[in-house]
C-alpha positions in Angstrom: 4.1 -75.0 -30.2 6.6 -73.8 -27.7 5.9 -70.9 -25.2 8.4 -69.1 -27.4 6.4 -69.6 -30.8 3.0 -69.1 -28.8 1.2 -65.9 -30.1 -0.6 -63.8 -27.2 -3.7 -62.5 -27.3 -2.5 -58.9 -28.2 -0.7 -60.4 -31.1 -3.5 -62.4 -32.3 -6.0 -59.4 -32.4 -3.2 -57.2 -34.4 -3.2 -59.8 -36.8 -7.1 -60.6 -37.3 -7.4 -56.8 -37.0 -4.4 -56.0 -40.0 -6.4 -58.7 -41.9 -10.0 -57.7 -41.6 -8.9 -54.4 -42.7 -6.7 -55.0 -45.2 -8.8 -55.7 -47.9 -11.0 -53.3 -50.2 -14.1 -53.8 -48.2 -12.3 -53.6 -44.8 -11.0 -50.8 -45.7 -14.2 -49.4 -46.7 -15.7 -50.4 -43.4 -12.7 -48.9 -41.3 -13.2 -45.5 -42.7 -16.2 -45.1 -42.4 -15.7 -45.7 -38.6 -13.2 -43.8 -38.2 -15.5 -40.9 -39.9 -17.9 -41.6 -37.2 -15.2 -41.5 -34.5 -14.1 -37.9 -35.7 -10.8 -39.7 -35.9 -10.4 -36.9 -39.5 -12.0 -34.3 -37.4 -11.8 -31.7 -34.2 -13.8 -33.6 -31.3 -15.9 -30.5 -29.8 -17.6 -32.2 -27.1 -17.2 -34.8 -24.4 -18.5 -37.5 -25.9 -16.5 -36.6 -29.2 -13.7 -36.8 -27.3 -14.7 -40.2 -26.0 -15.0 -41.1 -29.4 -11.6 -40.0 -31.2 -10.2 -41.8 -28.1 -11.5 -44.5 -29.2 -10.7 -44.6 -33.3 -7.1 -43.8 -31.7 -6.9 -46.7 -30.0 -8.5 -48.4 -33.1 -5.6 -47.0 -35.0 -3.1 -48.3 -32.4 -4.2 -51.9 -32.6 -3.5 -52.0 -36.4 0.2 -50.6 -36.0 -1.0 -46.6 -36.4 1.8 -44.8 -34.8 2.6 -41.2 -34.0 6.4 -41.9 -34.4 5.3 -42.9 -38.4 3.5 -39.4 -38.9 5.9 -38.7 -41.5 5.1 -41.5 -43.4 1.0 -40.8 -42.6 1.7 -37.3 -43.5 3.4 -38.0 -46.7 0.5 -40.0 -48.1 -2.0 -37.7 -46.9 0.0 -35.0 -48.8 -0.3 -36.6 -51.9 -3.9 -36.5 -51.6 -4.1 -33.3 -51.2 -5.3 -31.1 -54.0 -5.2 -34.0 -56.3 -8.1 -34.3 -58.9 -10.1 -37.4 -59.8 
């Protein structure tokens, strides 16, 4: 493998981070951390801030993007009101 086709480190944890939570379970798991992280929540205190810092950063390594809110926000509309 050339220097070229070499994957850094950075790349490599997007990619085992995309995959782990790409499936149903990892999904699962990711939310529920993210719950935890007040990432779907207002962070009231320090150490909530801390937190939601944290499940941002989370967010980041898996491609989560503030330029792509529109996207974000159009999925979350759908959601919205909708009855199971």
């Amino acid at each position: 493998m050339t220097s070229v086709e070499s994957k850094t480190y950075e790349d490599e944890m997007y990619d085992a981070t995309k995959r782990l939570f790409s499936s149903p379970l990892g999904r699962k798991v990711l939310n529920h951390w993210l719950g935890h992280l007040y990432f779907f929540e207002e962070a009231l205190t320090d150490e909530q801030v801390i937190l939601k810092n944290f499940a941002t950063r989370l967010m980041n390594g898996i491609g989560f993007q503030f330029e792509n809110a529109d996207v974000i926000t159009e999925c979350i509309m759908k959601q919205v009101g909708k009855k199971e």
